[in-house]
py3Dmol code that shows the C-alpha trace and the ligand (Angstrom):
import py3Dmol

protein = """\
ATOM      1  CA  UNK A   1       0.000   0.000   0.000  1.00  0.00           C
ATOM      2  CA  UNK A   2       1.379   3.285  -1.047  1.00  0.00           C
ATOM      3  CA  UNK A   3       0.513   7.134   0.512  1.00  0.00           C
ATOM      4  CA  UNK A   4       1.852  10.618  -1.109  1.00  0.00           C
ATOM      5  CA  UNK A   5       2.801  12.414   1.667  1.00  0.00           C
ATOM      6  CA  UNK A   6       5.467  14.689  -0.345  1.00  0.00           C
ATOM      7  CA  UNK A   7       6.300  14.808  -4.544  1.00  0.00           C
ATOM      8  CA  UNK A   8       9.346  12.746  -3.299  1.00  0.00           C
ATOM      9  CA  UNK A   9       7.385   9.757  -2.841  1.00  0.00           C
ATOM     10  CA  UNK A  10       7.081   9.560  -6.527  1.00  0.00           C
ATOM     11  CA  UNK A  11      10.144   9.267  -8.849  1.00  0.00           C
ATOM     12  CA  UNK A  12      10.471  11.264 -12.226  1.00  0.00           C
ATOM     13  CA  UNK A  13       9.265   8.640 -13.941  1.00  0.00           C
ATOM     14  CA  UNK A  14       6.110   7.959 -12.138  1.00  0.00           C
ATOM     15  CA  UNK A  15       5.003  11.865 -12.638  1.00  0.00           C
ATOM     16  CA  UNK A  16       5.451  11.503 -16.134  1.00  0.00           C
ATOM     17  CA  UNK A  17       3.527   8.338 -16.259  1.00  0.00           C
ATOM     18  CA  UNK A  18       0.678  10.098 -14.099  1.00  0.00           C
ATOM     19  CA  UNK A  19       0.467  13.331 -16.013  1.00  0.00           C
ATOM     20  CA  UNK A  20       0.748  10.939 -19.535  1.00  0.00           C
ATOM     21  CA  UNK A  21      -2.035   9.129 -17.901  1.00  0.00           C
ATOM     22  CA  UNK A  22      -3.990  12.702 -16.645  1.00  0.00           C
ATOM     23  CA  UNK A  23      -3.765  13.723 -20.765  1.00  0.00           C
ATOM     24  CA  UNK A  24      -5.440  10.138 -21.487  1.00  0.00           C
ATOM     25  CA  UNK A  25      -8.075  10.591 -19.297  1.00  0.00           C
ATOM     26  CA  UNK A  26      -8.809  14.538 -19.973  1.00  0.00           C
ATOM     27  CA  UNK A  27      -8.991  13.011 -24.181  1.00  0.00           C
ATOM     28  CA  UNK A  28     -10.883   9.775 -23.124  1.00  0.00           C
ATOM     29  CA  UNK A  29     -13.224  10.424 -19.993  1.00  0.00           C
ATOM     30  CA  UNK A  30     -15.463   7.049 -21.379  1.00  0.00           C
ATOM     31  CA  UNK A  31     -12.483   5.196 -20.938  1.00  0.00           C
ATOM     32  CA  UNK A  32     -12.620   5.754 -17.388  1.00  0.00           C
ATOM     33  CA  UNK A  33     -16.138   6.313 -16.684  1.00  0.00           C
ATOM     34  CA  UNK A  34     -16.640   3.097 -14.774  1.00  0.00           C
ATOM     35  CA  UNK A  35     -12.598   2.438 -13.252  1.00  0.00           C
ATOM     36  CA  UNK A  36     -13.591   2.916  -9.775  1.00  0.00           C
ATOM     37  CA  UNK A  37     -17.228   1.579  -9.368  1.00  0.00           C
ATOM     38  CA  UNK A  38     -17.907   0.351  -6.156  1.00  0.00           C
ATOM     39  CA  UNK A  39     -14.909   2.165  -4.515  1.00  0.00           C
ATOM     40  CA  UNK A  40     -15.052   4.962  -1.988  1.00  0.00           C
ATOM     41  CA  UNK A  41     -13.094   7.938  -1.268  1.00  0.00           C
ATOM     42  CA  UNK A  42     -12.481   9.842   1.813  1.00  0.00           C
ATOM     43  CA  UNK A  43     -12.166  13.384   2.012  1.00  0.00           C
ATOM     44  CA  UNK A  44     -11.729  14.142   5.454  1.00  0.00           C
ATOM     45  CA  UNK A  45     -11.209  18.179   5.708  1.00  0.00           C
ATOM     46  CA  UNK A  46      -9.820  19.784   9.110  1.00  0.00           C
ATOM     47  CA  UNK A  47      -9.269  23.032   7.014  1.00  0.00           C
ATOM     48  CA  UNK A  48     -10.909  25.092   4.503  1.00  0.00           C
ATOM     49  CA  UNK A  49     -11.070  24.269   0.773  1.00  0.00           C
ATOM     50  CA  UNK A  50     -12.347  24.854  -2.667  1.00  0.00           C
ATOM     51  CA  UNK A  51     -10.423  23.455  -5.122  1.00  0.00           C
ATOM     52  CA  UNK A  52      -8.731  20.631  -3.589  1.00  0.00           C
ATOM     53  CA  UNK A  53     -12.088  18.499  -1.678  1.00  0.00           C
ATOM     54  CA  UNK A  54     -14.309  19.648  -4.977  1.00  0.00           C
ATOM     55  CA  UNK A  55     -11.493  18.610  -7.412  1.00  0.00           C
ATOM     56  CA  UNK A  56     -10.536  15.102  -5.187  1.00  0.00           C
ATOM     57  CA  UNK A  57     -14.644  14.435  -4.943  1.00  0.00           C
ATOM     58  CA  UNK A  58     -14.982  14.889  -8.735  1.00  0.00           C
ATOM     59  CA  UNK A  59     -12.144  12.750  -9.492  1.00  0.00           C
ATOM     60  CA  UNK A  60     -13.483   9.984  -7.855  1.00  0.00           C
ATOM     61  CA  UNK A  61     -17.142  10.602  -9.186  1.00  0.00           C
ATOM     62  CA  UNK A  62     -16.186  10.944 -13.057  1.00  0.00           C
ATOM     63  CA  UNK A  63     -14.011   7.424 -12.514  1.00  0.00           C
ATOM     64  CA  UNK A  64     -17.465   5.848 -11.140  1.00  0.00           C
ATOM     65  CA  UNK A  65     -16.885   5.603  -7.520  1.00  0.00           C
ATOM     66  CA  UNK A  66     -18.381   7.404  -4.632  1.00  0.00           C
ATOM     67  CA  UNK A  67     -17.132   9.737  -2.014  1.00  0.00           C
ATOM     68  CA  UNK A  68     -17.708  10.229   1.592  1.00  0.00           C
ATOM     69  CA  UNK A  69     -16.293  12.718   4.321  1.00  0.00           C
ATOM     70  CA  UNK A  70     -16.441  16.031   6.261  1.00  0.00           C
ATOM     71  CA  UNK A  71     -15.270  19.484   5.209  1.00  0.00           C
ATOM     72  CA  UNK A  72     -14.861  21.199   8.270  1.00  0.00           C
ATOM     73  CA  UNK A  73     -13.199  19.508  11.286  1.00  0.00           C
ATOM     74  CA  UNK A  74     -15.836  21.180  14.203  1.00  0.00           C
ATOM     75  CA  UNK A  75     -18.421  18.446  11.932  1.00  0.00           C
ATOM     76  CA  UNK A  76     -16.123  15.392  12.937  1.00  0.00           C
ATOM     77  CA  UNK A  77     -15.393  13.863  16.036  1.00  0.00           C
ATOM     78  CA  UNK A  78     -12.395  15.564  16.049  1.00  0.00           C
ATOM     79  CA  UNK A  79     -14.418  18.524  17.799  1.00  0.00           C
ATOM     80  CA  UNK A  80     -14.655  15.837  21.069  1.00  0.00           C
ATOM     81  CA  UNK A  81     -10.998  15.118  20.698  1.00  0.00           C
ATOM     82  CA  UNK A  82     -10.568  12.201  18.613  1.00  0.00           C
ATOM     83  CA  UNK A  83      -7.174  11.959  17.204  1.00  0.00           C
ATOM     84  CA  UNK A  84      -6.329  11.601  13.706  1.00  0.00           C
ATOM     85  CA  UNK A  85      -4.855   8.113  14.025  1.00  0.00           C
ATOM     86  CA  UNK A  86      -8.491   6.829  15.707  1.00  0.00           C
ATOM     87  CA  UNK A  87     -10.016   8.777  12.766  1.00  0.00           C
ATOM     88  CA  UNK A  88      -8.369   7.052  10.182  1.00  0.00           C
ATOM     89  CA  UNK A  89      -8.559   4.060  11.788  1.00  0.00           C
ATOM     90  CA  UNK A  90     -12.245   4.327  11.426  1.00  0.00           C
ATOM     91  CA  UNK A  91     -12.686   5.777   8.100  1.00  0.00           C
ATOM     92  CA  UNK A  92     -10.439   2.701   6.878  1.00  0.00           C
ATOM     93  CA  UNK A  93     -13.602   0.636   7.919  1.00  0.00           C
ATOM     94  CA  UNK A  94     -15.648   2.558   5.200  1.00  0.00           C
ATOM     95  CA  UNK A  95     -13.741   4.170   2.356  1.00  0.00           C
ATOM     96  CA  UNK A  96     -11.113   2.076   0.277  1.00  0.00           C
ATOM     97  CA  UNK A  97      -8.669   5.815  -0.087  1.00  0.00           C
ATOM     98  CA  UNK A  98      -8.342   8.759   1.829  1.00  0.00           C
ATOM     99  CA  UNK A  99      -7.381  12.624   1.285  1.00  0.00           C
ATOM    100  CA  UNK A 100      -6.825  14.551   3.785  1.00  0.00           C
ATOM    101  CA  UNK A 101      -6.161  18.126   4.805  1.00  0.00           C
ATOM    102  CA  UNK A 102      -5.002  19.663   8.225  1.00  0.00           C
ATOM    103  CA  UNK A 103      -3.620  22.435   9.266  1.00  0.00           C
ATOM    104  CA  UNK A 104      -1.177  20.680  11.519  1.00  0.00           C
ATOM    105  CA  UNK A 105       2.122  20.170   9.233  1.00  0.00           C
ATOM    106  CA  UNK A 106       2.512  16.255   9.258  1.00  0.00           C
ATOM    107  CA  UNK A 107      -0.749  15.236  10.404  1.00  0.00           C
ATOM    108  CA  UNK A 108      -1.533  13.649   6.821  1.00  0.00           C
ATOM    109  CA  UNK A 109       1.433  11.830   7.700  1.00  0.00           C
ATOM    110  CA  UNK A 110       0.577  10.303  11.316  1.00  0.00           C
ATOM    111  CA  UNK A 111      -2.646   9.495   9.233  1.00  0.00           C
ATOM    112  CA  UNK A 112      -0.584   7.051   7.063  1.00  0.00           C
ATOM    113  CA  UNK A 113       1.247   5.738   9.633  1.00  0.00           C
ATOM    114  CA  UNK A 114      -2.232   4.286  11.234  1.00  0.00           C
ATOM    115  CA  UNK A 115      -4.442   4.053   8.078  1.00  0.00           C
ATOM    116  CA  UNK A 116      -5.638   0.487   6.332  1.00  0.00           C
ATOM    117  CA  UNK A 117      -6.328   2.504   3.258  1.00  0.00           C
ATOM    118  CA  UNK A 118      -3.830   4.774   1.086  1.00  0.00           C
ATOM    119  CA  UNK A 119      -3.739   8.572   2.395  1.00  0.00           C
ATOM    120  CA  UNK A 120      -3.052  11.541   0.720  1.00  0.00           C
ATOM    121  CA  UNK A 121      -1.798  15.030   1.709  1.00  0.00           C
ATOM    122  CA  UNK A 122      -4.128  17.341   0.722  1.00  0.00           C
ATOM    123  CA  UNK A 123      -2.423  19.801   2.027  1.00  0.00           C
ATOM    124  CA  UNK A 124      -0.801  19.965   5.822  1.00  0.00           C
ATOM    125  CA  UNK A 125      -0.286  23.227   7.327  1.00  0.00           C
ATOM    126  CA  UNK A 126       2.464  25.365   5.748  1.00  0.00           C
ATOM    127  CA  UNK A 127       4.132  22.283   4.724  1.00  0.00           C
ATOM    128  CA  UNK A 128       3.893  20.303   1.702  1.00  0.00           C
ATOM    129  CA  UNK A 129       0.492  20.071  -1.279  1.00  0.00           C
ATOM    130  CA  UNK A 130       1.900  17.179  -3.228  1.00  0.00           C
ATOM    131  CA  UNK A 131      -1.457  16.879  -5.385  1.00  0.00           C
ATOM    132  CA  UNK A 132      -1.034  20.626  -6.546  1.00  0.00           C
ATOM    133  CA  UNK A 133       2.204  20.246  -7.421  1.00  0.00           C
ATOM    134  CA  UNK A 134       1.189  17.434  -9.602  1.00  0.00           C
ATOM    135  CA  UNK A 135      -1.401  20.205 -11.198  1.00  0.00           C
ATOM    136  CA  UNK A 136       1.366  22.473 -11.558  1.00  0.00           C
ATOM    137  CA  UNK A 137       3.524  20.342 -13.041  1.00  0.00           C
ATOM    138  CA  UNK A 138       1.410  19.006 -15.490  1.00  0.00           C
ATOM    139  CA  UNK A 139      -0.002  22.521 -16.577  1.00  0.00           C
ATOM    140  CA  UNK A 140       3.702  23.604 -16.854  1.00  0.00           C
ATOM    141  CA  UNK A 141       4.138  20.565 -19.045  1.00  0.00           C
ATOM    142  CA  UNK A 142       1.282  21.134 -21.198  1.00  0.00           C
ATOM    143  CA  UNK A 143       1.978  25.006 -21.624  1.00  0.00           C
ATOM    144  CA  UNK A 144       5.698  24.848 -22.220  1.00  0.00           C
ATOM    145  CA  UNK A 145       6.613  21.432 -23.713  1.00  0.00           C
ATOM    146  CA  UNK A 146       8.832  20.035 -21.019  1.00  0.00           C
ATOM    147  CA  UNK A 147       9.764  20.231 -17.314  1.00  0.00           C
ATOM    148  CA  UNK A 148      13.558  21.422 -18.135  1.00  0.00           C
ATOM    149  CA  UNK A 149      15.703  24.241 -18.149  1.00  0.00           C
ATOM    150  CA  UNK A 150      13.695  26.543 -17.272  1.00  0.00           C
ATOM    151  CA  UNK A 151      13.587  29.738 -14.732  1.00  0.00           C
ATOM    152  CA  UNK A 152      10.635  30.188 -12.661  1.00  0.00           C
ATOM    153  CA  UNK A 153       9.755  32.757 -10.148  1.00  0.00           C
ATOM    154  CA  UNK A 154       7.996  32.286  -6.921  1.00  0.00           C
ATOM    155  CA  UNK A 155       6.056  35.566  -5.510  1.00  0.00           C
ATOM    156  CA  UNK A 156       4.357  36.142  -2.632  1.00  0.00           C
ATOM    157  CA  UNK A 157       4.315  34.509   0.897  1.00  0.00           C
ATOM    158  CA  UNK A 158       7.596  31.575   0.429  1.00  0.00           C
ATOM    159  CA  UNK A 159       7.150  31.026   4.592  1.00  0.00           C
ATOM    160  CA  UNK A 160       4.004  29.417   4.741  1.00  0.00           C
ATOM    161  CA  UNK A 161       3.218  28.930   0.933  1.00  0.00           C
ATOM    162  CA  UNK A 162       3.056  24.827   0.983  1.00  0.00           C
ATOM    163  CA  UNK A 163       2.710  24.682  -2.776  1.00  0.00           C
ATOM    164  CA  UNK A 164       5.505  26.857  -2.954  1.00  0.00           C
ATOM    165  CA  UNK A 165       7.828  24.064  -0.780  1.00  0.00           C
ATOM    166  CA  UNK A 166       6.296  21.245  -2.242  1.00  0.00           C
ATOM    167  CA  UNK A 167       6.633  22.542  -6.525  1.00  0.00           C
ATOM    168  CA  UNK A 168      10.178  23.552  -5.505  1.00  0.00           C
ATOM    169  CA  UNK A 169      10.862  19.663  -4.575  1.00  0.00           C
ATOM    170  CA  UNK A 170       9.609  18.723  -7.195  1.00  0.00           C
ATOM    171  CA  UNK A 171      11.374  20.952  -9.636  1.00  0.00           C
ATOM    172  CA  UNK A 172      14.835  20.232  -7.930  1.00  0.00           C
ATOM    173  CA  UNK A 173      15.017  16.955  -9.942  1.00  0.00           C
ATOM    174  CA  UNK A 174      14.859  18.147 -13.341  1.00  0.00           C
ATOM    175  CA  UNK A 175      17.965  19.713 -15.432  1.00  0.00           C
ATOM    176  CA  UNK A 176      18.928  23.120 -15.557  1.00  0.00           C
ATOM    177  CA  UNK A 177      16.084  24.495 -13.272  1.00  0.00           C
ATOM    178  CA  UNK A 178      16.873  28.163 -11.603  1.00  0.00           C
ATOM    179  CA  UNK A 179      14.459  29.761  -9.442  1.00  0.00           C
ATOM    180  CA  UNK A 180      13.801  33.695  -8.138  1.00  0.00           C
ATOM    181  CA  UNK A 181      12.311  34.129  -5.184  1.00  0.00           C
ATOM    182  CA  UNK A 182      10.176  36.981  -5.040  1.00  0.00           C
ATOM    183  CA  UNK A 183       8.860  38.434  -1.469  1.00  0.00           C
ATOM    184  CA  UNK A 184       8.884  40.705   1.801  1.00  0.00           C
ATOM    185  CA  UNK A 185      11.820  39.940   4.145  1.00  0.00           C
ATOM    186  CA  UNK A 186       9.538  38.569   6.552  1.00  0.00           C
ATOM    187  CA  UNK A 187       8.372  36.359   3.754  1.00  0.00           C
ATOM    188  CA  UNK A 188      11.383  34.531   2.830  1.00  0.00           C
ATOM    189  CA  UNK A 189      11.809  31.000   2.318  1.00  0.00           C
ATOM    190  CA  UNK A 190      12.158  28.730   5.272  1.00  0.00           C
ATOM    191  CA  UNK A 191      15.711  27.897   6.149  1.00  0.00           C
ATOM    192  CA  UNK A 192      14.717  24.230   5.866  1.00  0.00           C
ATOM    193  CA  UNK A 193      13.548  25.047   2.309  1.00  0.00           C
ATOM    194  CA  UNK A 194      17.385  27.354   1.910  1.00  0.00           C
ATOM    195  CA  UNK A 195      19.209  24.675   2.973  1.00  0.00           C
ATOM    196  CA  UNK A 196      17.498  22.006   0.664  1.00  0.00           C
ATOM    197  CA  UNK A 197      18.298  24.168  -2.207  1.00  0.00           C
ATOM    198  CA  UNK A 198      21.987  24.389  -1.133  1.00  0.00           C
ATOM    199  CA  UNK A 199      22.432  20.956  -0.869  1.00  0.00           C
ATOM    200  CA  UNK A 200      22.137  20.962  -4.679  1.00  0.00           C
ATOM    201  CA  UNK A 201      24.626  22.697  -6.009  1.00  0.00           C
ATOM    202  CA  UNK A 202      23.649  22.210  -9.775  1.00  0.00           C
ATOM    203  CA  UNK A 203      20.607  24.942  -8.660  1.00  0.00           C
ATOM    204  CA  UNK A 204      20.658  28.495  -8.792  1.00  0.00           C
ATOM    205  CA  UNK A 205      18.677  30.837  -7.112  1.00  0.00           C
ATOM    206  CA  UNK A 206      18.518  34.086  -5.728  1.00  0.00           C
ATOM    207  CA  UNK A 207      15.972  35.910  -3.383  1.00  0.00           C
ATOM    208  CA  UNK A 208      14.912  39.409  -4.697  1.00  0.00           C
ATOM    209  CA  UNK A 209      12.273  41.436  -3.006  1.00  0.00           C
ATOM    210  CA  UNK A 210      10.929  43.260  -6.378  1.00  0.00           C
ATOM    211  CA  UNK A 211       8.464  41.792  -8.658  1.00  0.00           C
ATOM    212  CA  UNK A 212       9.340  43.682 -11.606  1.00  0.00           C
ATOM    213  CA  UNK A 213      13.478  43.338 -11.625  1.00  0.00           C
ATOM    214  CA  UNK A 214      12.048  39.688 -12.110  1.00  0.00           C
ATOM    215  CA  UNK A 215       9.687  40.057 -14.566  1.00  0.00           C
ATOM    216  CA  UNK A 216      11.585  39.918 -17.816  1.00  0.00           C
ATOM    217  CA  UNK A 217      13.835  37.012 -17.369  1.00  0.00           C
ATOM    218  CA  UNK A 218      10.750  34.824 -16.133  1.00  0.00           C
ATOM    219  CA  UNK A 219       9.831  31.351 -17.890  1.00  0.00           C
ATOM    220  CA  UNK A 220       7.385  31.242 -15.281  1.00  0.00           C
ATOM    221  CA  UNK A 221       5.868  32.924 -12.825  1.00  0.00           C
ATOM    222  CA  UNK A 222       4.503  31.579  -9.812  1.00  0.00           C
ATOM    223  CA  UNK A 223       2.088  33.930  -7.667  1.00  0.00           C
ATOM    224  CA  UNK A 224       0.782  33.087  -4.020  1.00  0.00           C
ATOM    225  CA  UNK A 225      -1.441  34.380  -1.727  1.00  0.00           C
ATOM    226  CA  UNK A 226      -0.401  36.281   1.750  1.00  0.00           C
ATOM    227  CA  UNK A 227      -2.091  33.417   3.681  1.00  0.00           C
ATOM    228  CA  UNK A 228      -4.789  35.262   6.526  1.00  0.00           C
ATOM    229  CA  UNK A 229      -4.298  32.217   8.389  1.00  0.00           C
ATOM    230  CA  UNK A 230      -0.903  31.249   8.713  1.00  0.00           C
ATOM    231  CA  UNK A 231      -0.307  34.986  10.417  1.00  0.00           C
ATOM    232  CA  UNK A 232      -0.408  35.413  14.552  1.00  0.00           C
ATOM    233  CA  UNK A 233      -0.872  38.939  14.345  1.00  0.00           C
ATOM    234  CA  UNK A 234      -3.583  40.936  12.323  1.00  0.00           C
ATOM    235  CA  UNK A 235      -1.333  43.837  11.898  1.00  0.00           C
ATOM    236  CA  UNK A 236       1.428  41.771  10.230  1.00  0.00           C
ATOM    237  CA  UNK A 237      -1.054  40.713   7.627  1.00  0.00           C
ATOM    238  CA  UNK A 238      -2.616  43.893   6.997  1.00  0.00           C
ATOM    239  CA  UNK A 239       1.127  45.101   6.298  1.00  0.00           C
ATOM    240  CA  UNK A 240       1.700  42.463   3.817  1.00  0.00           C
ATOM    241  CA  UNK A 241      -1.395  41.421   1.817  1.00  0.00           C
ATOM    242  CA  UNK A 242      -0.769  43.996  -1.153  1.00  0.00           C
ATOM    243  CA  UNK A 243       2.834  43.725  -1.290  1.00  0.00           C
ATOM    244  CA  UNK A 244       2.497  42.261  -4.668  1.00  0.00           C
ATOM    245  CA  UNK A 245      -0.282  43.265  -7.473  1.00  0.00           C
ATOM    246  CA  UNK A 246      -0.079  41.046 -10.864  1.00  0.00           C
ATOM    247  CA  UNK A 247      -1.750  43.921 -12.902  1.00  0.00           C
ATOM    248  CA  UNK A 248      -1.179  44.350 -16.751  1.00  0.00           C
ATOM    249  CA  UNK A 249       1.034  46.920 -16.592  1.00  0.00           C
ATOM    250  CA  UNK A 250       3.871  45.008 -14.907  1.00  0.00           C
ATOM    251  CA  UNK A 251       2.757  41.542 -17.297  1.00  0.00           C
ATOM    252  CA  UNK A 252       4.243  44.593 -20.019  1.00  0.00           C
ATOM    253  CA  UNK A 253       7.506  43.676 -18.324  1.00  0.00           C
ATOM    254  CA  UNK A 254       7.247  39.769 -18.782  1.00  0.00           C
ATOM    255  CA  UNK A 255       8.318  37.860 -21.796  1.00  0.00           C
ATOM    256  CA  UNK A 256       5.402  36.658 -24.365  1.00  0.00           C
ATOM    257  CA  UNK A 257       6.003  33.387 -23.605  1.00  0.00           C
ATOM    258  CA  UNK A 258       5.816  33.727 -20.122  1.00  0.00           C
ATOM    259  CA  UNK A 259       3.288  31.833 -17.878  1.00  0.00           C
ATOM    260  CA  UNK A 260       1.359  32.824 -14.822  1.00  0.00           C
ATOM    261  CA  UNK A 261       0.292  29.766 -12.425  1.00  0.00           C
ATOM    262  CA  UNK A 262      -1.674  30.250  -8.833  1.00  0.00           C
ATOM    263  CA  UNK A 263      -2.342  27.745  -7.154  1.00  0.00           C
ATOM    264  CA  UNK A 264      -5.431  29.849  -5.871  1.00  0.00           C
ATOM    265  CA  UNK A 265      -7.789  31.023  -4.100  1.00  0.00           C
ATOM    266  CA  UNK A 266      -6.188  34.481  -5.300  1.00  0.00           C
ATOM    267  CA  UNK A 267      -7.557  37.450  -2.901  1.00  0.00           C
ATOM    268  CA  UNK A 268      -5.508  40.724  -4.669  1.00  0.00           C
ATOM    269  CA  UNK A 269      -2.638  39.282  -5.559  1.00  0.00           C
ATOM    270  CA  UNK A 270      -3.394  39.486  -9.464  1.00  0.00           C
ATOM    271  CA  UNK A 271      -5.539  41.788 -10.808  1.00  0.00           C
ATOM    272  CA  UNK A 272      -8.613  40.405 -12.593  1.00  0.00           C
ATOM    273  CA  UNK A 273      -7.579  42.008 -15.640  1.00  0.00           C
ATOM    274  CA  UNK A 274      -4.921  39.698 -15.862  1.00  0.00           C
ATOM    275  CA  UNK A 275      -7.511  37.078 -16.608  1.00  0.00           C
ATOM    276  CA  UNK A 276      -8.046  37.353 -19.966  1.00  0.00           C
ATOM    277  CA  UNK A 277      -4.050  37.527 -21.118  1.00  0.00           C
ATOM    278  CA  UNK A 278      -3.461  34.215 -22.718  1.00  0.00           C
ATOM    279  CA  UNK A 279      -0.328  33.408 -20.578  1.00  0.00           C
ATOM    280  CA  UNK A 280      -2.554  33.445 -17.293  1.00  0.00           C
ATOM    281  CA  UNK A 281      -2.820  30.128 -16.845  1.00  0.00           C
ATOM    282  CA  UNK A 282      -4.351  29.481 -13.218  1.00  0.00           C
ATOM    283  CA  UNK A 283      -7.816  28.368 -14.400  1.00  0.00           C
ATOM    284  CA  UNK A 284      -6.074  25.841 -16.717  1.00  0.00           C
ATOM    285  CA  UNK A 285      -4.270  24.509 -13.222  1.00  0.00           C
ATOM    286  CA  UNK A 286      -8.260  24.003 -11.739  1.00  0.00           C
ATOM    287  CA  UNK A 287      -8.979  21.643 -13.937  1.00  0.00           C
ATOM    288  CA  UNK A 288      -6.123  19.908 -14.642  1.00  0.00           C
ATOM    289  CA  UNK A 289      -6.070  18.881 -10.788  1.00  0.00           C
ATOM    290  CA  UNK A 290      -9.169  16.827 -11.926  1.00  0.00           C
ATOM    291  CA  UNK A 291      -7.540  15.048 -14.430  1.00  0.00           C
ATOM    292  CA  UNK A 292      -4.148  14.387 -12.262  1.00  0.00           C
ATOM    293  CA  UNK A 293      -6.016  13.062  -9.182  1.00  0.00           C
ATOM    294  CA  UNK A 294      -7.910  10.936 -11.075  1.00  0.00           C
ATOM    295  CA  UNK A 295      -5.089   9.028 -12.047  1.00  0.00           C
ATOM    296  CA  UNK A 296      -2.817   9.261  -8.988  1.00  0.00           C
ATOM    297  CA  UNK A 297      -6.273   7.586  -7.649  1.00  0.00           C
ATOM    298  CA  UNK A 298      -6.062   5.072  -9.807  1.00  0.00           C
ATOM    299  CA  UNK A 299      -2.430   4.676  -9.119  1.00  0.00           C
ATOM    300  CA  UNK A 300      -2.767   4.416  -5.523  1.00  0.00           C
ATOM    301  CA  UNK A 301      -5.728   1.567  -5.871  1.00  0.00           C
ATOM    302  CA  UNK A 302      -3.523  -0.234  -8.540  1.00  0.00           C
ATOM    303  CA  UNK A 303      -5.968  -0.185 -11.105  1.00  0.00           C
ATOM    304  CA  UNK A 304      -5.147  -0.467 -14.955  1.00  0.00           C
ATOM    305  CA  UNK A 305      -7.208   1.064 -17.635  1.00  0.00           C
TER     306      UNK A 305
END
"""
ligand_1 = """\
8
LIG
N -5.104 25.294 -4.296
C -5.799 24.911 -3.193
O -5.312 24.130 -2.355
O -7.041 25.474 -3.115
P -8.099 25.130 -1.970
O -7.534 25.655 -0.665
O -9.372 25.802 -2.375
O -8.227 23.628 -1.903
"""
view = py3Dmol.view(width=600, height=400)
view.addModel(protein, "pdb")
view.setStyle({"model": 0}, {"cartoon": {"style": "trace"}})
view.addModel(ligand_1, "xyz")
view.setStyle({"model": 1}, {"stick": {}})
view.zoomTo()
view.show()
C-alpha cells in the first residue's frame, strides 16, 4: 500500500507516467467512466477548501466511484478530541482511499502511519500540497513542452506557501532548473527550504524582493497568496497582503512566452484584468487537478485502464 505524503514519494518517472495518464483521461473520460465503481473515497477536511475536496470528490465521481467525508473539522469527532490516528482508523472501515487536509504540518502523515487505506496530503499546514504540485507540473508541461531548463519565479508569501515548498521539490530533480524568489523579508523562504536548495549545487537561485526586476527574465511565474491564516498577528497581515499586485502593466515587463500559475484562491494578488491575457494560466491549473487526481487515484488503488 502506497501514501503521497510529499512529490518525493514519486520518482520522475512515475510523474510523467501520471500526467501521460492525466492527458489520457482529460482526451478519453469514457475510458474511465466506470474504473472505480464500487470504490469509496475519503475526504476528510480539518481546514478550509475549494479546489482541492471539490477537485478530489470529482475525481473519484467521473471514474465511477463514490465519495464520503467532512469538510470542516468542528463536523467530525475531532471537535470531542478524537485523534487523527483513531479517525483514520475508522474511516479505513468505510472508504477504500483517503485525502486529507489539516492544518497541523505532518498530520496527513501520522494518518498514514495508522491508516488500512492509502492517504493523501491534501495539504498539511504550511508544509507540503503534493497533489497541486502534480497540477502544476502538469499545466507547466502542457503550456511549455517540457519540465527542463527553465527559470521560474515564486512571488508572494515563500514562509508558509506549501505549494511553494512542495513545486520547488519537485522541480529540484529536473535539469537546468533556476528559481527567483520573489517576497517581503519577513516572507522569505524557510531555512529548511534554503538549505534544501543548497544541498544541490547544480541549482541556482537568488531571493529578490521586487516583482518587476524579475519580470523579464521569467519562464514562469509563480504567484501566491499572503495566507490570513498562517499569520499570529492581524497587523502583520494587513502590512503584507498587497505587497504584490499582478496587474497588466507590470505583465508589459514579462516575456510573451511567459506563464502565470496560482495555485489559488487568489484574494488581490493578481488583478482580474490579468484574466483574460493568454499566458494566465491558473484556471487551466483548476482543472487539470481533476484530471491528475484521477489518475494518482487510480495509481494508488492499482488499477489499470
Ligand atoms: N489550491 C488549493 O489548495 O485550493 P483550496 O484551498 O481551495 O483547496
Amino acid at each position: 500500500m502506497r501514501h503521497l505524503m510529499t512529490p518525493l514519494d514519486l520518482s520522475v518517472e512515475e510523474l510523467d507516467k501520471l500526467m501521460d495518464a492525466a492527458e489520457d483521461i482529460k482526451a478519453n473520460p469514457a475510458k474511465y467512466s466506470h474504473a472505480c465503481d464500487g470504490r469509496i473515497l475519503a475526504a476528510l477536511f480539518y481546514e478550509p477548501s475549494t479546489r482541492t475536496r471539490l477537485s478530489f470528490e470529482a475525481a473519484m465521481l467521473h471514474l465511477g466511484g463514490r465519495t464520503m467525508g467532512f469538510a470542516d473539522a468542528m463536523s467530525s469527532s475531532a471537535a470531542k478530541g478524537e485523534s487523527v490516528a483513531d479517525t483514520i482508523r475508522v474511516v479505513s472501515c468505510f472508504a477504500d482511499i483517503a485525502a486529507m487536509r489539516h492544518f497541523k504540518e505532518g498530520a496527513p502523515m501520522v494518518a498514514a502511519q495508522f491508516s488500512g487505506i492509502p492517504v493523501i496530503n491534501a495539504g498539511d499546514g504550511g508544509h507540503q500540497h503534493p497533489t497541486q504540485t502534480l497540477t502544476d507540473l502538469m499545466t507547466i508541461r502542457s503550456s511549455k513542452g517540457r519540465l527542463s531548463s527553465m527559470k521560474i519565479g515564486m512571488c508572494g508569501d515563500l514562509k508558509f506557501g506549501r505549494t511553494v515548498h512542495s513545486l520547488i521539490r519537485a522541480l529540484l530533480r529536473y535539469d537546468n532548473i533556476s528559481f527567483v524568489f520573489i517576497s517581503p523579508d519577513e516572507l522569505k523562504l524557510p531555512d529548511y527550504m534554503t538549505e534544501e536548495l543548497d544541498s544541490h549545487p547544480e541549482i541556482k537561485y537568488k531571493e529578490v524582493t521586487r516583482l518587476e526586476d524579475a519580470l523579464p527574465e521569467l519562464d514562469v511565474l509563480y504567484m501566491t497568496r499572503v495566507q490570513k491564516e498562517r499569520f499570529f498577528n492581524e497587523e502583520d497581515y494587513v502590512r503584507l497582503k498587497d505587497y504584490y499586485i499582478l496587474d497588466s502593466r507590470k505583465m508589459e515587463l514579462a516575456g510573451e512566452d511567459m506563464i502565470v500559475l496560482h495555485p489559488l484562491p487568489r484574494v488581490n494578488e493578481i488583478s482580474v484584468e490579468v484574466d483574460k491575457d493568454p499566458r494566465a494560466k491558473y484556471f487551466d491549473q483548476v482543472q487539470n487537478g481533476m484530471y491528475i487526481r484521477m489518475a494518482l487515484i487510480l495509481m494508488l488503488l492499482g488499477i489499470e485502464v
